[in-house]
N, C-alpha and C positions, 0 to 999 in steps of 0.2 A: 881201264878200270877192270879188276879180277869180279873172277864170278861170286869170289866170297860177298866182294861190295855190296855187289848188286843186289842180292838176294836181301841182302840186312836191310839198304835203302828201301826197296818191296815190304818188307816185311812194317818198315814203319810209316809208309805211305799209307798201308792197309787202317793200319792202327790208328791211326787219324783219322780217314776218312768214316772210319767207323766211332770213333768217338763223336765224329759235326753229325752223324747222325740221327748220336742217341740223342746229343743236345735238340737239336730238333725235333726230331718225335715228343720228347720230354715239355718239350715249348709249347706243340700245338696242341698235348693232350692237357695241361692247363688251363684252364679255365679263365676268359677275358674279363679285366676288372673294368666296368662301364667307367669314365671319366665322369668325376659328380659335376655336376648341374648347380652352380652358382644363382640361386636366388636373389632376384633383384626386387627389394622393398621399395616401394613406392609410398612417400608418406600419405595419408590422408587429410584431403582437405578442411582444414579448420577455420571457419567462419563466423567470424561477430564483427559486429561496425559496419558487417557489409563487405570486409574485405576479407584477401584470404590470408590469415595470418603468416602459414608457411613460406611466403612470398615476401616477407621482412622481419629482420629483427627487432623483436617486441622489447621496450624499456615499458613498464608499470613504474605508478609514483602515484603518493598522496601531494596534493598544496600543502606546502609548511609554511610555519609562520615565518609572513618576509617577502612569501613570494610571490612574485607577479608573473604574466605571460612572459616579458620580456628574458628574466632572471631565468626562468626555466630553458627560454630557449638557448639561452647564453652559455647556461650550463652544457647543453647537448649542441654546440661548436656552431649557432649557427651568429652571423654576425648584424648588429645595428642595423645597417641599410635594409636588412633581409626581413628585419624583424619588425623595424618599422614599415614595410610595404607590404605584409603577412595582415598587420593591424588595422591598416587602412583600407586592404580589398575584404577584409572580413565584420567589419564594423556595422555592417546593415545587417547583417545576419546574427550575432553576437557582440557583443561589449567584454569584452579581454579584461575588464578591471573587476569583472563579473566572478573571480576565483575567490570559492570559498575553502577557507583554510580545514585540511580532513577531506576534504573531495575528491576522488580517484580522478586519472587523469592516463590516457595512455600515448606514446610514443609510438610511431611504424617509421623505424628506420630501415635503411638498403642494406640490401644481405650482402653485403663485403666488407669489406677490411675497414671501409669511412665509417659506415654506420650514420649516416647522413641521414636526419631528420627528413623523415616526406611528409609526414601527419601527424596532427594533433588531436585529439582525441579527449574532449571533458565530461563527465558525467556529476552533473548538478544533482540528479537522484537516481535511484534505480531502476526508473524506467528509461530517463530522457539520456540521452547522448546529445555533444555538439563537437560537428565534425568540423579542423579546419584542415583543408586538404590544400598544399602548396607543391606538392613533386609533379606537378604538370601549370595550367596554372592555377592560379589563388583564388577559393572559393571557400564561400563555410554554410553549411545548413543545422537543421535540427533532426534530430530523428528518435524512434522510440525501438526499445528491443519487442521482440515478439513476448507476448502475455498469452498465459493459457489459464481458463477457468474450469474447474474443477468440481463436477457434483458429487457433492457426497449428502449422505441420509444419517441420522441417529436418532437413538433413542435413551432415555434415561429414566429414571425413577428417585427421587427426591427421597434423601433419607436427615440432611438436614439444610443444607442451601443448596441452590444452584450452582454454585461456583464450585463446590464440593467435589457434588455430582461430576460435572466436566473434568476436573482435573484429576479424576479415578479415572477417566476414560482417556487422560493425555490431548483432553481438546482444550484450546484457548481461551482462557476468561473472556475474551474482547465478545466470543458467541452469550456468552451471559450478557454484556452488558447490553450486545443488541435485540437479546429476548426483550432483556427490561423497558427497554426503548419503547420498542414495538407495544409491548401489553399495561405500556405506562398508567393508562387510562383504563384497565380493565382488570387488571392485578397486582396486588400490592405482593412485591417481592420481596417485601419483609416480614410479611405474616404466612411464608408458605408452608402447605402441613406435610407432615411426612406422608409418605403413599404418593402424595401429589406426582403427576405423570407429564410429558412431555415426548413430540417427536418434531423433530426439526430436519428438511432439505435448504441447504446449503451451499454455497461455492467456495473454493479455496484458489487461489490465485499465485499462479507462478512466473516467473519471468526467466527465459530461456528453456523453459520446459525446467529447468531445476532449481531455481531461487525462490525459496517460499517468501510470501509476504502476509503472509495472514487469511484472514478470513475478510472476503468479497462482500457479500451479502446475504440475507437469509431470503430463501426465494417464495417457502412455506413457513408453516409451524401449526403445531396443534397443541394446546399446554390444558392438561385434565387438572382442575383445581374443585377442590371439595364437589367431587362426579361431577363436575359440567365440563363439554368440553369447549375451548375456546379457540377459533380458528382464524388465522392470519394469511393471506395473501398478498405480496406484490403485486403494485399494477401502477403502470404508467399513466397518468394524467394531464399532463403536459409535455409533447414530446420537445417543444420547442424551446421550453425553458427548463427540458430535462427532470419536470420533477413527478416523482413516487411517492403511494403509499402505501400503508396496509388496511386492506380491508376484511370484515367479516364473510362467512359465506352467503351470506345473504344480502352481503352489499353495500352493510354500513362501516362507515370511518370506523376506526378503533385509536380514533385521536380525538384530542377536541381543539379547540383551534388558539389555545394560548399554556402552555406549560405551567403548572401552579408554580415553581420556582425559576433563575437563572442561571442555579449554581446547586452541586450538591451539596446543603450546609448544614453549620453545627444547630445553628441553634439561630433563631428571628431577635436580632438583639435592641429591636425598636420596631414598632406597626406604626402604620397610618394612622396619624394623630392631629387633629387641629386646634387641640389646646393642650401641647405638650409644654410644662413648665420645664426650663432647665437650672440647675440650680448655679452652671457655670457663668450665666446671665443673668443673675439676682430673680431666680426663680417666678422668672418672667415668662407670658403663655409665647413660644416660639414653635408656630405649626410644624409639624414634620408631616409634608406629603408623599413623602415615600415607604418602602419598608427595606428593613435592613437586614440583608442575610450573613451572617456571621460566618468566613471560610476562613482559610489561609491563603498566604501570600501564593501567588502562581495558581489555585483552583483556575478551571477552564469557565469563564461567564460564555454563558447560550441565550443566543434570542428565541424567547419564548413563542416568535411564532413566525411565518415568513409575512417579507415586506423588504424595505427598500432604507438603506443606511440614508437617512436624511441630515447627519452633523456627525463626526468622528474630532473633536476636538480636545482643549484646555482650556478652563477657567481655574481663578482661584478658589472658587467653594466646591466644584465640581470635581477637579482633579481630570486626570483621563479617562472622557465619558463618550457613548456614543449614544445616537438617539434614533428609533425604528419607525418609519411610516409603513405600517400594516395597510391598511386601506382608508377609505374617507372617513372614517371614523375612529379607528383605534390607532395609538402611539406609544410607545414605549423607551425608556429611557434608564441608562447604566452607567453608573457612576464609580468615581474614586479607582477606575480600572489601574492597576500596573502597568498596563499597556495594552495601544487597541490591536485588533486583527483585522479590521475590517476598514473599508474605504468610503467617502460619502459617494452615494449613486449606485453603490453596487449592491445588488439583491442577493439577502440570503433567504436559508430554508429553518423551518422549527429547528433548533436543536445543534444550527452550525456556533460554533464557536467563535464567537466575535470581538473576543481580550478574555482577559486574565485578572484579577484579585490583586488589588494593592491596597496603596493607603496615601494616594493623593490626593490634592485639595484638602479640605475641610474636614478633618477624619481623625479618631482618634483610637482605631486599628483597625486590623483588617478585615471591612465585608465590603460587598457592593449594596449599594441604595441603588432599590428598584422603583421607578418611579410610571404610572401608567394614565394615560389621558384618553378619555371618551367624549369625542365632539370640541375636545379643543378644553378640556376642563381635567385638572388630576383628578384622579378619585382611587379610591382602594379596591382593587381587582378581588380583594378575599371578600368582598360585601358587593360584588357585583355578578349578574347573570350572562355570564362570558356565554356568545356563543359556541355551538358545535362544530367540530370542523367540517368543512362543508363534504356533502354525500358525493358518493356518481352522478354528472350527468345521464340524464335518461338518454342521449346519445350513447354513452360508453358503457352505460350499464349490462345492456345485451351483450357486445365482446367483455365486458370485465366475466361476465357468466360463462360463457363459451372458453376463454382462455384458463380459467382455475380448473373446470370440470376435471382436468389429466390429470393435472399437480395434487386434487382431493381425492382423486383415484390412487394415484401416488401413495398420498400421504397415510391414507387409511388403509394400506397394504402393507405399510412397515406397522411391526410389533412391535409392542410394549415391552418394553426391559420388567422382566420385575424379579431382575436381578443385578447383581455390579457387576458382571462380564461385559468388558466393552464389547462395542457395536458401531464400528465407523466404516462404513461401507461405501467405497466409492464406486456412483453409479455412470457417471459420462467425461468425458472431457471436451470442451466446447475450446475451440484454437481462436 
């Protein structure tokens, strides 16, 4: 090879090695791009029923009309044998014929490709659930979702009803009607004057932390009527048969111990009469020992006082009637009902709703005949000296005094509206 060669081969040996140079220089004075960091999401745990839902494919459904457990499960592939032995190991726990049609109903099927039914899941209302759990083995219970009570304080000022009042403030009629309740015996809530003033503590009630349900109960209240004020307190009285009242601050009932009516009606379309002629019997004397309150079909009839369902029955004059043992002495009696709510033997409270307003039996429209017996004899409750509802025991008196003292501190701490700017201030939450 000549010297010419050589030199050229040199010449581009050089020239490349100087080119991988600059590449290289040029490389490491670039700047390193970090490789990104793939974030890995992690779902979060979602829990109702108890279980974790992220851990099976959820099917939701209402009962339609039709169906039954069976059909439902038939629907979601699971087969006869499975479903009859589903129904027999859960039958002491729940009755399967028990579906009411509109009742939600949930499915936890397996997170794969089957979708294979593990649980059943019915809600009869909004608190209760009934679990039937078969993806290990077959069992069914009851259970309740978590409830939370809620205080809240208001205040209002009367410019022409009460119900007015509240729904300028976006609070529930249902808190009216259980002022009226409450001051049944002490305020007439149809003659109230403008000015008249009110402050109420109350609970609100949720389920799941976010499903409203209404209004709990009123825990206080103070209602200013023509300058007086009137004060209500909650308090337990029987913890055993769970029953409350309200009381004043000073310790008296603010009830009296039999409701003047059973229904809220038009109009008394017959009194207690013992020589009432009718003219459809050749205007012959045919006693009427009851009195008759004029509603409409479905009004809600209430036992005007508590005591012990003695007869929930039918007759032909009587229609659908139920009959109350108050105590050794007083009874009570409800006729021509639409239909009863109540069972013989089981005890209600003032004011529980025990049927409804129809026009069975002997009737010739719609009221219920109220009928009342002292010592075993009818007599007309409007010509009688009804007692009072019974006071505190002088055992409970002292804690009844002791337990309001806060709540009256409470209560005379919150201001008077005496303006329409609402005022709904929530003070606690009780789990």
């Amino acid at each position: 090879m000549d010297q010419t060669r050589i030199r050229r081969l040199g010449k581009k040996c050089v020239i490349i090695f100087a080119i991988i140079l600059a590449f290289n220089s040029c490389k490491e004075d670039k700047p390193q791009i970090a490789e990104e960091e793939l974030a890995i999401v992690v779902p979060q745990d979602l829990y109702e029923f108890g279980f974790n839902l992220n851990d099976y494919y959820v099917k939701r459904d209402t009962v339609r009309s039709g169906d039954s457990f069976g059909e439902i499960m038939q629907r979601n592939r699971i087969g006869y044998p499975k479903i009859f032995q589903i129904a027999e190991k859960a039958k002491d726990s729940f009755d399967i014929r028990k579906l009411q049609i509109g009742k939600p109903y949930t499915i936890l099927c397996s997170k794969d490709t089957l979708q294979e039914p593990k649980c059943f899941i019915y809600q009869p209302n909004r608190e209760e659930y009934i679990v039937i759990n078969f993806q290990d083995s077959i069992h069914a219970y009851t259970s309740r979702k978590p409830i939370k009570y809620v205080e809240k304080e208001i205040s209002g000022i009367i410019s022409s009803n009460i119900s007015e009042t509240l729904d300028e403030k976006g609070i529930s009629f249902i808190l009216a009607y259980k002022m009226s309740d409450i001051y049944a015996w002490t305020i007439d809530f149809t003659r109230l004057q403008k000015g008249d003033r009110f402050k109420v503590i109350y609970t609100d009630k949720y389920i799941d932390d976010t499903i409203y349900t209404g209004i709990d109960n009123i825990k206080a209240a103070v209602f200013e009527h023509k300058k007086e004020n009137f004060y209500a307190f909650e308090f337990e009285t029987d913890s055993v048969k769970g029953l409350s009242d309200y009381f004043s601050e000073e310790a008296k009932n603010l009830r009296r111990a039999f409701l003047k009516a059973p229904v809220e009606y038009k109009r008394i379309s017959s009194r207690y009469n013992l020589r009432r002629r009718i003219a459809l019997y050749g205007n012959k004397i045919r006693p009427h020992k009851g009195t008759d309150f004029s509603a409409a079909v479905g009004t809600p009839i209430r036992a005007t006082a508590n005591g012990t369902v003695i007869k929930s029955a039918y007759t032909r004059g009587n229609g659908n009637y139920v009959k109350i043992k108050h105590n050794s002495t007083y009874e009570t009696q409800y006729l021509h009902m639409k239909k009863q709510n109540v069972k013989v033997g089981q005890f209600v409270k003032q004011g529980d709703v025990i049927g409804w307003v129809g026009m069975t039996g002997n009737t010739s429209g719609p009221h219920v005949c109220y009928r009342f017996w002292k010592n075993g004899k009818q007599v007309d409750p409007f010509r009688e000296k009804l007692p009072e509802a019974e006071p505190i025991s002088d055992s409970l008196k002292t804690r009844y005094l002791d337990y309001i003292e806060p709540l009256k501190t409470q209560i005379d701490n919150i201001k008077f509206e005496e303006n329409k700017k609402p005022s709904n201030k929530l003070i606690t939450e009780v789990n």
